[in-house]
C-alpha positions in Angstrom: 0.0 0.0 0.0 1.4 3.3 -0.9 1.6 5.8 2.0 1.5 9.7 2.0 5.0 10.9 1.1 5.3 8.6 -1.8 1.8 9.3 -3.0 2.6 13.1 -2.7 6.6 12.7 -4.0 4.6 10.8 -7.3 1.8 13.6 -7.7 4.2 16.3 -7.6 6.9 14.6 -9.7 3.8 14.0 -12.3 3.1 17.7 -12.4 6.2 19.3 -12.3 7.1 16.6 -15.2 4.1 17.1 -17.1 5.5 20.8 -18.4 8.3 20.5 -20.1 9.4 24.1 -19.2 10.3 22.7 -16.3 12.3 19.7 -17.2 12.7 17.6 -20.0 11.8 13.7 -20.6 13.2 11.6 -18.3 15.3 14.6 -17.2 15.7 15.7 -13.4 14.6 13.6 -10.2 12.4 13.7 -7.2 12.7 12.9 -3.8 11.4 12.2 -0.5 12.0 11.1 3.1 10.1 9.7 6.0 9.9 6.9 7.9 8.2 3.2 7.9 8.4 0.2 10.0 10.8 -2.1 9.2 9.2 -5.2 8.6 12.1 -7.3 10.2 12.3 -5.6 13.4 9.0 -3.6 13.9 11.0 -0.7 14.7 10.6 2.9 12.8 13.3 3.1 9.8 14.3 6.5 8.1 13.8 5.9 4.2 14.9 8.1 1.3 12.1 7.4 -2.0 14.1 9.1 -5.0 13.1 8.7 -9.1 15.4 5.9 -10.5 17.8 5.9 -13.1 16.4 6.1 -16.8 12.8 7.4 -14.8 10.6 9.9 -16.2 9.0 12.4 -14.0 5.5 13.3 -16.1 4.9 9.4 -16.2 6.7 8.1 -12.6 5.1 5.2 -10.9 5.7 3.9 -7.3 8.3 1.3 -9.0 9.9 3.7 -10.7 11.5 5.1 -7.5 14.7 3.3 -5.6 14.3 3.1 -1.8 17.1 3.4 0.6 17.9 3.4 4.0 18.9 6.9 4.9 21.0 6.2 7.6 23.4 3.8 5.8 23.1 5.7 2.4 24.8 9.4 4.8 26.8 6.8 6.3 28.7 6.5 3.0 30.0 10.0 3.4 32.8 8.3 6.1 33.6 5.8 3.3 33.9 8.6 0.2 37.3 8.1 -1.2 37.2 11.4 -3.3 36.0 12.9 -6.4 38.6 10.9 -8.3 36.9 7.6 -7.4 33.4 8.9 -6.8 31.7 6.7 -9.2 32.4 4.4 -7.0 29.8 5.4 -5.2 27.0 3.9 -7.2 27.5 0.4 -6.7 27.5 1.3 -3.0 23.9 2.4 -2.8 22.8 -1.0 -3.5 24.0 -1.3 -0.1 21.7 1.5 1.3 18.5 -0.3 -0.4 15.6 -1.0 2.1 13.8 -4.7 1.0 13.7 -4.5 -3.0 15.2 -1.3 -3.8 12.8 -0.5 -6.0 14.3 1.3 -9.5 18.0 1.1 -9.3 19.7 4.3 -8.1 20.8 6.9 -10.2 23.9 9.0 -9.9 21.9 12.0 -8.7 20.7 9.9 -5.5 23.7 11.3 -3.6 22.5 14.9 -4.5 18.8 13.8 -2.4 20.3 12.0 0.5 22.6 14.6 1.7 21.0 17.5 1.0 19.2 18.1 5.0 15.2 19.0 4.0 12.9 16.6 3.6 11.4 16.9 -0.3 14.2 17.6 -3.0 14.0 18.6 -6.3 16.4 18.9 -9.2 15.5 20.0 -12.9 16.1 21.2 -15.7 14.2 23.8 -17.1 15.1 26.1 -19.9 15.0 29.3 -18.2 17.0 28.3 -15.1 19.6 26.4 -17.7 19.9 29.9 -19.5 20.7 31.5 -16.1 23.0 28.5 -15.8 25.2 28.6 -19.1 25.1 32.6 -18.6 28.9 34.3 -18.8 27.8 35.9 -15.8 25.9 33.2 -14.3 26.5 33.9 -10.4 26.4 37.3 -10.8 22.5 37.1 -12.4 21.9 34.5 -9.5 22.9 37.0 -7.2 20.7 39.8 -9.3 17.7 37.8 -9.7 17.2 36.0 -6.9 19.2 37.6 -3.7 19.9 35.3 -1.0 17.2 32.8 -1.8 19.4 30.7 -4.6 22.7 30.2 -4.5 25.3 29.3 -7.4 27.4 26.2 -7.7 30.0 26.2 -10.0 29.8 23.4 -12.8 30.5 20.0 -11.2 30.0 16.5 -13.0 26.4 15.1 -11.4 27.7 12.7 -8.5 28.6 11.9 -5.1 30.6 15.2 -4.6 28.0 17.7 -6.5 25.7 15.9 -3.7 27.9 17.1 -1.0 28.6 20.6 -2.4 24.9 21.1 -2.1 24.1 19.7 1.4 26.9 22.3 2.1 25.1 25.1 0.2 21.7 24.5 1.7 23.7 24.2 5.3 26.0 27.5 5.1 22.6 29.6 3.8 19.3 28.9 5.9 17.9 31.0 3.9 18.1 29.5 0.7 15.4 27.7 -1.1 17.3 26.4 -3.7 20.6 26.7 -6.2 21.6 27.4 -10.0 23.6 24.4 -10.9 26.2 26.4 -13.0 26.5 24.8 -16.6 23.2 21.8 -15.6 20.0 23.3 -13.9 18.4 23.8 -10.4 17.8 22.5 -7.6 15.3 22.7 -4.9 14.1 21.6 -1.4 11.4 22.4 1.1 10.1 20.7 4.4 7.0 19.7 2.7 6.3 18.4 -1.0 4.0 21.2 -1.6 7.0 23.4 -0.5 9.2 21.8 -2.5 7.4 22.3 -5.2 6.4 25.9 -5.2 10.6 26.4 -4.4 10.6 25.2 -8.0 8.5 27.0 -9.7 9.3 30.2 -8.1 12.7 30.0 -9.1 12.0 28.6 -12.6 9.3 31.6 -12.8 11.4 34.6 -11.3 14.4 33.4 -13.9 11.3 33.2 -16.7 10.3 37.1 -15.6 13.7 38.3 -15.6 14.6 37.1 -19.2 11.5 38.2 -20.5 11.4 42.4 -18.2 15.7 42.6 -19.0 16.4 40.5 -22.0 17.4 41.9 -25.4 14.6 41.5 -28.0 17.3 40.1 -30.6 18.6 37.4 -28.5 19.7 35.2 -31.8 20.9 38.6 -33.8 20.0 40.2 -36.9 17.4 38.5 -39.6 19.5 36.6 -42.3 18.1 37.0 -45.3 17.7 34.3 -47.4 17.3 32.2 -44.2 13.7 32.8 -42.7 11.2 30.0 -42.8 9.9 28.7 -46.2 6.2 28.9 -46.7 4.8 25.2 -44.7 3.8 24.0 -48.2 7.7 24.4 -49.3 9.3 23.9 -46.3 7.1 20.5 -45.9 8.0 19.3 -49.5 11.8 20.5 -49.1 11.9 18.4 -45.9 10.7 14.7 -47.7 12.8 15.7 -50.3 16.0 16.3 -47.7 15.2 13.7 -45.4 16.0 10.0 -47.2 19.1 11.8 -47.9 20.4 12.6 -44.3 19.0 9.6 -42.5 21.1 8.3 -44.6 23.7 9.8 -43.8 23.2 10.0 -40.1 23.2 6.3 -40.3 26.4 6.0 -41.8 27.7 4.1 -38.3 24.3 2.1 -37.7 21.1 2.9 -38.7 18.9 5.2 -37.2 15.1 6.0 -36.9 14.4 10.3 -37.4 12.1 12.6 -36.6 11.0 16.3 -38.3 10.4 19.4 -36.4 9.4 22.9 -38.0 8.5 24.1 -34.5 8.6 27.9 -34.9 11.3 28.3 -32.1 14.0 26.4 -34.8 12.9 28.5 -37.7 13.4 31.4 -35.6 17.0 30.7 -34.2 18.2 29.4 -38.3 17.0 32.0 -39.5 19.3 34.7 -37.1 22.8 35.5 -37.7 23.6 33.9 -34.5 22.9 30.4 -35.0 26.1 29.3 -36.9 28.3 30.8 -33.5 25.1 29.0 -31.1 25.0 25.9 -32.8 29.3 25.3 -33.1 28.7 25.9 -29.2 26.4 22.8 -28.3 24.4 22.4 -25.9 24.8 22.2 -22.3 22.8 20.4 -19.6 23.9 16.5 -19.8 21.2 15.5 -20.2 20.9 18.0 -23.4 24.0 16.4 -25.2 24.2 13.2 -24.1 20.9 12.6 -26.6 21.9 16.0 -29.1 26.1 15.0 -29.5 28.3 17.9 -28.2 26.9 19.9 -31.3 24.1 19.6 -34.9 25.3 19.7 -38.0 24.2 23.1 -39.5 23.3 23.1 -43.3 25.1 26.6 -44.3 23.2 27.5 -47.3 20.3 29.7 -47.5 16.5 28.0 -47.6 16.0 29.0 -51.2 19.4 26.7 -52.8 18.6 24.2 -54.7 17.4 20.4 -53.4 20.7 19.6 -55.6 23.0 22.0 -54.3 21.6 21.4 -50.8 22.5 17.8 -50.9 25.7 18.2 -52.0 26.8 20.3 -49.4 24.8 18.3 -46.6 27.3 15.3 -47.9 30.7 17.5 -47.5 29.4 18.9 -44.1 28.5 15.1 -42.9 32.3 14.2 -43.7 33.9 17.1 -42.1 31.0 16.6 -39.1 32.5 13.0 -38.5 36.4 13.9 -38.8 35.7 16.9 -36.5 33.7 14.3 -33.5 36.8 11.6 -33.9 39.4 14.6 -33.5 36.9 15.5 -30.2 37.2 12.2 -29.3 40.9 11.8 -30.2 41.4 14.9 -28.0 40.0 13.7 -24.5 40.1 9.5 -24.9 42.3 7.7 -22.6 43.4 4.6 -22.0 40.3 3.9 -20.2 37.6 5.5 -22.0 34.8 3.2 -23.8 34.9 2.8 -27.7 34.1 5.9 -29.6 30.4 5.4 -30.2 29.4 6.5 -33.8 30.6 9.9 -35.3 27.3 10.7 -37.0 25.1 13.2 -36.0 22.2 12.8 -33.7 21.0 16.7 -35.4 20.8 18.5 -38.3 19.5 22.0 -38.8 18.1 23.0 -42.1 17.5 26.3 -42.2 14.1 27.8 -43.7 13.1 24.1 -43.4 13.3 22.9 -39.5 15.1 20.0 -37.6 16.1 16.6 -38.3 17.0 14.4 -35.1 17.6 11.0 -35.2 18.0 7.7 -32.1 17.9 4.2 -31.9 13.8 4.4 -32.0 11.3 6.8 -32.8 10.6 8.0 -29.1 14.8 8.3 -29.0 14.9 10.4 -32.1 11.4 12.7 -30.9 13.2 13.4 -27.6 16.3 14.6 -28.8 15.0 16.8 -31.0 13.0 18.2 -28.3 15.9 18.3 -25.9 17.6 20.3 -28.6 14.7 22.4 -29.0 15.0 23.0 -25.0 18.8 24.1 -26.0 17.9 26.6 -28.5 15.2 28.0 -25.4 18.5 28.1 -23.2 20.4 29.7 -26.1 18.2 32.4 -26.5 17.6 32.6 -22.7 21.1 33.0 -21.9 22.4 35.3 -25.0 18.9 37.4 -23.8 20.6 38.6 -20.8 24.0 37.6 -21.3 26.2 35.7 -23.6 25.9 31.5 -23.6 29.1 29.9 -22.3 28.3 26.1 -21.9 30.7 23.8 -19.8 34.0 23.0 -21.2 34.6 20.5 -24.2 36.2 18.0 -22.1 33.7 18.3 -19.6 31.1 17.1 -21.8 33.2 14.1 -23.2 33.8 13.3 -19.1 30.4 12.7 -19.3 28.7 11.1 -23.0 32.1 8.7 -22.2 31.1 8.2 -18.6 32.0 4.6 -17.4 28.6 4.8 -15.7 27.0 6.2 -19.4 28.1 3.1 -20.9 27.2 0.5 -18.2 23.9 1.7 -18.7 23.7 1.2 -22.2 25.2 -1.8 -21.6 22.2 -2.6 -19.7 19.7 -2.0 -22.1 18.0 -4.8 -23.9 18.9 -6.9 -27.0 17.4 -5.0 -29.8 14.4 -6.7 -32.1 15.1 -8.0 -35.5 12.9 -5.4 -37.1 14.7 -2.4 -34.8 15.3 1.1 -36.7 13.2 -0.8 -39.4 10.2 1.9 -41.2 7.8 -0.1 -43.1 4.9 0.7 -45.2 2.3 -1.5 -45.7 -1.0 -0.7 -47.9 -4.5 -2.0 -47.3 -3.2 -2.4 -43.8 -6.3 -1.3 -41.9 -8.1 -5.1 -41.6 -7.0 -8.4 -42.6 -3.9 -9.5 -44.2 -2.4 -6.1 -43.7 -3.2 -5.2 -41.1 -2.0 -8.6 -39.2 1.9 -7.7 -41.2 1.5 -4.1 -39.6 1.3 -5.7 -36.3 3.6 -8.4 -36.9 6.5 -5.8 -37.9 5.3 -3.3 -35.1 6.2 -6.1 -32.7 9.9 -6.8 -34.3 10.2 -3.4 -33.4 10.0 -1.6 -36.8 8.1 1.9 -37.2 4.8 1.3 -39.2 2.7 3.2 -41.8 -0.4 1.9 -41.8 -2.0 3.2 -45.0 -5.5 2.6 -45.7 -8.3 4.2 -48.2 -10.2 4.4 -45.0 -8.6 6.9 -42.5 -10.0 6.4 -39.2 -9.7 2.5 -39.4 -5.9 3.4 -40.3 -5.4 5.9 -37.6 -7.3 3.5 -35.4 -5.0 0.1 -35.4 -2.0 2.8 -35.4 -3.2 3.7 -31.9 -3.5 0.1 -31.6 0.1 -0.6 -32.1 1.5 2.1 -29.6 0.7 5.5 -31.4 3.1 8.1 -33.2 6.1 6.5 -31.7 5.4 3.2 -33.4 2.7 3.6 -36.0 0.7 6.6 -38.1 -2.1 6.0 -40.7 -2.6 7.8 -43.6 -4.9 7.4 -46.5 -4.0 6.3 -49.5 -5.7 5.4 -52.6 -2.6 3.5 -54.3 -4.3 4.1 -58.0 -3.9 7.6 -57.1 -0.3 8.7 -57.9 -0.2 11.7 -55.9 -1.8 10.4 -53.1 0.9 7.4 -53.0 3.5 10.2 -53.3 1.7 11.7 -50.2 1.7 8.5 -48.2 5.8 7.9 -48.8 6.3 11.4 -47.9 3.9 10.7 -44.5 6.5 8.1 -43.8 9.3 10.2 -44.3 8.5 12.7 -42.3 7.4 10.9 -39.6 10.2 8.4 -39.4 13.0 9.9 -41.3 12.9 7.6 -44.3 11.9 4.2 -45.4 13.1 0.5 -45.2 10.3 -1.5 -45.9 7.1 -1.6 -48.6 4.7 -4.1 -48.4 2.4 -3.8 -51.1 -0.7 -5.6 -50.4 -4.2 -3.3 -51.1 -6.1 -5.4 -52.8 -9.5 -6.6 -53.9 -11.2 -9.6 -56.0 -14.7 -9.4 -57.6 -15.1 -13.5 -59.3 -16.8 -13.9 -62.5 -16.5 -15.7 -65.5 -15.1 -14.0 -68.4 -18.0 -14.2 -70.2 -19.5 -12.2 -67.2 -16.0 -9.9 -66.5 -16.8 -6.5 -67.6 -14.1 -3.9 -68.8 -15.0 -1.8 -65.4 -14.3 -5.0 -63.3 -10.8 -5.6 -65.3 -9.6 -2.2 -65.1 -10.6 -2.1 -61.4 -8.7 -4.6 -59.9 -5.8 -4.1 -62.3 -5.7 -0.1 -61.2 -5.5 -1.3 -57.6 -3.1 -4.0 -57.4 -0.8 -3.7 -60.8 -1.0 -0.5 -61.3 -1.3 0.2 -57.5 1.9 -1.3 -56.6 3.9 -0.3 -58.8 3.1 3.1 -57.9 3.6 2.5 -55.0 7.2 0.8 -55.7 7.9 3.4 -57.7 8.2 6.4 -54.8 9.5 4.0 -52.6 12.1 3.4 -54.8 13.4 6.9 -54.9 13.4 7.0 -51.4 15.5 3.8 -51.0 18.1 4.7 -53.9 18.4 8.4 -51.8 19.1 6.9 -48.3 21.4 4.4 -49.8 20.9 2.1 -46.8 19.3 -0.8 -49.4 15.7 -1.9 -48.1 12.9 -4.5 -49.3 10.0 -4.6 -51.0 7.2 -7.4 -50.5 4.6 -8.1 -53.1 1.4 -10.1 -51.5 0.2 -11.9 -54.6 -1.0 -15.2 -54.8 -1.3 -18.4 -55.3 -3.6 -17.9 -58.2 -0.4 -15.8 -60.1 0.6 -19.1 -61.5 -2.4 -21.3 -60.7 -5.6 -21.6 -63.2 -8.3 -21.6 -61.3 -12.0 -21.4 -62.4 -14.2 -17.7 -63.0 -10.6 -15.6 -61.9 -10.0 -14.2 -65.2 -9.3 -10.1 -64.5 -8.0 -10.9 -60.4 -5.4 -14.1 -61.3 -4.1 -11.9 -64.4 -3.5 -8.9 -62.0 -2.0 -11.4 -59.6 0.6 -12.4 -62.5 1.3 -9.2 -63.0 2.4 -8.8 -60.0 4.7 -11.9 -59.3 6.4 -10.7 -62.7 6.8 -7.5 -61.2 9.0 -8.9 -58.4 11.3 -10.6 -60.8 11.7 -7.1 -62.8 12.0 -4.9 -59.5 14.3 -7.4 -58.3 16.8 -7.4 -61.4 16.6 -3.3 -61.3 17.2 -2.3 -58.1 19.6 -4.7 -56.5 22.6 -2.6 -57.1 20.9 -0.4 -54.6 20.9 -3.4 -52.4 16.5 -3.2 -52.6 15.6 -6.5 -51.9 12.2 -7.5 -54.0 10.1 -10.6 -53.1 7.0 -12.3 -53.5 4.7 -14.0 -50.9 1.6 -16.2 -52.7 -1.3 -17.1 -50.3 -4.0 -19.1 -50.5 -7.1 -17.9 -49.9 -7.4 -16.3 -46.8 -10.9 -16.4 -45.4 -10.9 -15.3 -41.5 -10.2 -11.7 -41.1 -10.2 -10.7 -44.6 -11.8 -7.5 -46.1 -11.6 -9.6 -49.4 -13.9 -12.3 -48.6 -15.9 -10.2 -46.2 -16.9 -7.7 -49.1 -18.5 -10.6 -50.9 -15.6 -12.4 -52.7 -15.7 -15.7 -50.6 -19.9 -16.0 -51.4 -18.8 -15.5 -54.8 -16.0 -18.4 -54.3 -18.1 -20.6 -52.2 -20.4 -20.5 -54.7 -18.1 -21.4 -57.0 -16.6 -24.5 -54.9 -20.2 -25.3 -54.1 -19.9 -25.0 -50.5 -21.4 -22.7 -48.2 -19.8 -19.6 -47.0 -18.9 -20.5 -43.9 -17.4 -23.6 -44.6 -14.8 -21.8 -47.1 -12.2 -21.9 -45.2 -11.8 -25.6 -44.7 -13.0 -26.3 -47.9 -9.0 -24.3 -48.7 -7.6 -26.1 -46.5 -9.0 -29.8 -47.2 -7.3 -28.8 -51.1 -4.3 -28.5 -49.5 -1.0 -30.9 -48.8 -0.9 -29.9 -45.1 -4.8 -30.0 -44.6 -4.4 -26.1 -43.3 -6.2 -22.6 -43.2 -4.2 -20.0 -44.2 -4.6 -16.9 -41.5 -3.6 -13.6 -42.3 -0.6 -14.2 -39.2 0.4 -16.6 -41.5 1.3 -14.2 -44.1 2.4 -11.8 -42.0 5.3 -14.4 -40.2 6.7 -14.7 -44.0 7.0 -11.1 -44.4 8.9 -10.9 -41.3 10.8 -13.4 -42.4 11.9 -12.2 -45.7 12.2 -9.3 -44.3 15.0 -10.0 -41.3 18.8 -9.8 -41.8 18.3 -14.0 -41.6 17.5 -13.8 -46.0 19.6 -10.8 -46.6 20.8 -12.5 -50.0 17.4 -13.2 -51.0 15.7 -11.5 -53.3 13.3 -12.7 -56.5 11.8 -15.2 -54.5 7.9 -15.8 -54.4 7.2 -17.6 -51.0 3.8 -19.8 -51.5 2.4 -19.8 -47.7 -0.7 -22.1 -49.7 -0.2 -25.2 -46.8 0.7 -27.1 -50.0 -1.4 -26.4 -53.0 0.5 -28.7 -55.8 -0.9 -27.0 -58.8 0.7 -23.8 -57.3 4.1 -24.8 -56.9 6.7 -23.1 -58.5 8.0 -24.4 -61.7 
């Protein structure tokens, strides 16, 4: 049962988390202190509830905070062996843990124990960063606040920042708080509610004081030629850009992106200012240990051309990576983990917005807000002052931290289908929409795309949301509207890996009875359909240069003569034979083209639901119902054919397990014989 001062520490970590002016995702930590009975001994124990390491405060659940004993975890100051072996200190608050432990303890934990009130806080928000990566950051403390805050100089987040602090809050009763110079604040109060209101005053007063004394042209002059494009422009520029650079930010190991035009990026691009900023970097760890030490900055005006543009995004990328391995060649020792990648994790377009990329979709959407959070520091800072962010080697003590990389050591095996963005058409019921969720859970980024919208949108909020999955419509006859859905995926993922080309439909007659309407139907859908749609993949894949695959669903009929099937079984054909071609064509771009041929699939499917499987059962003889085992009595294995079962060959084709694989149609019939592949 959760008692009062972790029910309280949890509500007020929720709010303060829930505004991102405040602190960013998974940035900052809570805490709390009070006493339980110890169920071992019945006696009253002294406990310390903190948020965990890799927590988030909007979202923070009771098991999402680490529990300690607060007498053994102060005890540790007698056993400190210095700032030189202070991250030693970690694995010893495993020794302070009270039962479980709860989350495991993060480095900041130190900062909550020691520090004597009874509700901490630490944060990051952008307007006590800007007071923090001021030139004259004490001196504005001093200014702003008086007595009330006090400054710390930049220390590395650990066991000795924690003591600095206690010492702070112990030498000035009167303090509510400090400005942690280079990082963020820190707060305390006797009660929660106290605590919190410390926090928002400060982050408040240092809000008021940019905004009454700050210079209206924090970022500089306009730069002509650099303001934002019309959305229409900038929104086309950025599809056409964005194959390009996920490519190239993925030149270590692929990434997943994400595309900003927030109004606050436009704004700092398009000032003279923003080349100086940007060579700066950000700040705050937690800023750059998801942004690198610094973006890469497109230098040409918004208006250059898409060709000119590229061109120098590809000399920029080069000199991007020989400039990180000098930074890294500069502060390695002997000691220091691997360098991790030398591609950037943003790049700044100017007139067009902000590309950031991670390991997932939520990875790459946080970074670019925790960049958008530096250009609020930025402006903050250069508003009342000039920014001056901690030292270069400062930041590579810490995105090389021993303790960085045990962490990420920690994380879990990636999926097969990881960094992965697939598009998959007529995936709002049936067949597709089973591959959308088979992909989804390999970990790959999904389009669902659908001529019906809200059943699209729908099973995208079925598979997780905007991190995972959007849905767009799409008509695939419709070449605009397939150039639309591509572009969709683009800007909502970076790029594109996978195309599944499945919308479909079936309307059985005999050709006596197969009317010119009914022929150019289902041809327009699926043979003219997908190879629209392969087509503007296609361009995408060839841009990103990181290869990809493209998955036909045709079927069993492409090379079987069945009865009444004339105008779908033809389309069907012309589809398998569209593999083989799309296969010879783009395999120097390392595109992977391949075939899967079902067998009728009866449960689920929008197909046989929209009146094709009376028309077959009719055909067959049987009734409607008994379709489905009628297919599979045909068949060698005696088997129905599920949509999953379609979707578990995509996923295989698909993995790095049939990376030499392509031209290959895949029956997943349960053994029709007349269908096998001569």
């Amino acid at each position: 049962m959760t008692n009062k001062t972790v029910a309280d520490l949890i509500a007020r970590s929720n709010r303060l988390g829930a505004d991102k002016r405040n602190t960013n995702f998974a940035g900052g930590n809570t805490s709390a202190k009070g006493t339980q009975t110890d169920p071992v001994t019945g006696e009253d124990v002294d406990l310390l509830w903190v948020k965990g390491s890799g927590g988030d405060l909007g979202t923070l659940t009771e098991s999402g905070l680490a529990v300690l004993r607060l007498d053994r975890m102060r005890a540790l100051v007698q056993s400190y062996p210095g700032v030189d072996r202070e991250d030693e200190m970690v694995a010893a608050f495993d020794y302070c843990l009270h039962g479980k432990g709860g989350a495991a303890p993060s480095i900041d934990t130190a900062m909550h124990g020691l520090v004597d009130a009874a509700h901490v806080d630490h944060l990051h928000p952008d307007s006590g960063i800007a007071i923090a990566t001021a030139a004259d950051g004490e001196a504005l403390t001093k200014d702003i606040f008086g007595g009330k805050v006090v400054w710390v100089p930049w220390r590395r987040p650990g066991f000795q920042l924690g003591l600095d602090i206690a010492a702070v809050k112990e030498a000035n009763p009167q303090a509510v708080g400090t400005i942690l110079g280079g990082h963020g604040i820190t707060a305390w109060g006797a009660t929660s509610e106290e605590a919190e209101a410390n926090s928002l005053w400060i982050i408040e007063t240092a809000e008021a004081y940019i905004r009454d004394n700050g210079r209206q042209d924090p970022f500089g002059a306009p730069l002509p030629g650099y303001g934002p494009l019309p959305e229409d422009q900038r929104r086309a520029r950025a599809a056409a850009l964005a194959p390009v650079i996920r490519g190239l930010a993925s030149t270590d190991k692929p990434q997943v992106g994400h595309f900003t035009d927030d109004p606050a990026v436009l704004e700092f691009l398009g000032h003279e200012s923003h080349p100086r900023l940007g060579a700066l970097g950000t700040s705050c760890p937690d800023h750059f240990l998801r942004t690198k030490v610094k973006p890469l900055v497109l230098d040409l005006p918004a208006d250059a051309s898409i060709g000119d543009s590229i061109s120098r995004l590809r000399e920029l990328h080069a000199q991007y990576r020989a400039d990180y391995q000098a930074y890294y060649d500069r502060h390695a020792t002997h000691d220091s983990p691997a360098i991790r990648g030398a591609d950037p994790a943003i790049v700044l377009v100017p007139g067009v917005g902000m590309f950031s990329y991670g390991a997932n979709k939520q990875t790459a959407r946080v970074a670019g807000e925790f960049y958008l959070n530096a250009i609020n520091v930025m402006r903050g800072a250069e508003a009342v002052s000039s920014y001056a962010p901690i030292e270069e080697s400062e930041k590579f003590r810490i995105e090389y931290w021993a303790l960085e990389e045990a962490k990420l050591a920690r994380m879990p095996k990636p999926k097969s289908h990881a960094t992965r963005i697939a598009l998959v058409t007529g995936a709002a019921s049936g067949i597709g929409k089973a591959i959308a969720t088979r992909l989804a859970a390999e970990g790959a980024c999904v389009v669902i795309a659908d001529l019906d919208l809200d059943s699209a949108q729908a099973v995208a909020g079925e598979l997780g949301g905007p991190d995972v999955a959007i849905g767009v419509r799409a008509d695939v006859t419709s070449e605009d509207q397939v150039r639309a859905a591509i572009d969709a995926a683009v800007l909502a993922f970076g790029g594109l890996d996978l195309v599944v080309n499945n919308a479909g439909l079936s309307i059985s007659k005999p050709l006596l009875e197969t009317s010119e309407k009914d022929w150019d139907l289902q041809h327009n859908v699926m043979a003219k359909g997908s190879f629209l749609v392969s087509k503007a993949a296609a361009r995408v894949l060839i841009d990103q240069e990181m290869g990809g695959d493209i998955i036909y669903i045709s079927s069993k009929n492409s090379v079987f003569a069945g009865p009444n099937n004339i105008a779908y079984s033809a389309t069907k054909a012309d589809q398998a034979h569209q593999v083989r071609l799309l296969a010879a064509e783009l395999g120097e771009y390392g595109v992977k083209v391949n075939g899967i041929n079902p067998d009728g699939v009866v449960r689920g499917s929008g197909i046989f639901a929209g009146g094709w499987g009376a028309k077959r059962a009719a055909v067959y003889g049987v009734p409607e119902e008994e379709l489905g085992k009628y297919y599979a009595q045909r068949t060698l294995l005696k088997r129905e054919v599920l949509p999953e079962n379609v979707a578990n060959a995509v996923a295989v084709l698909t993995s790095v397990d049939m990376s030499h694989t392509t031209g290959l149609h895949v029956p997943v019939d349960a053994g029709v014989a007349a269908a096998f592949l001569r």
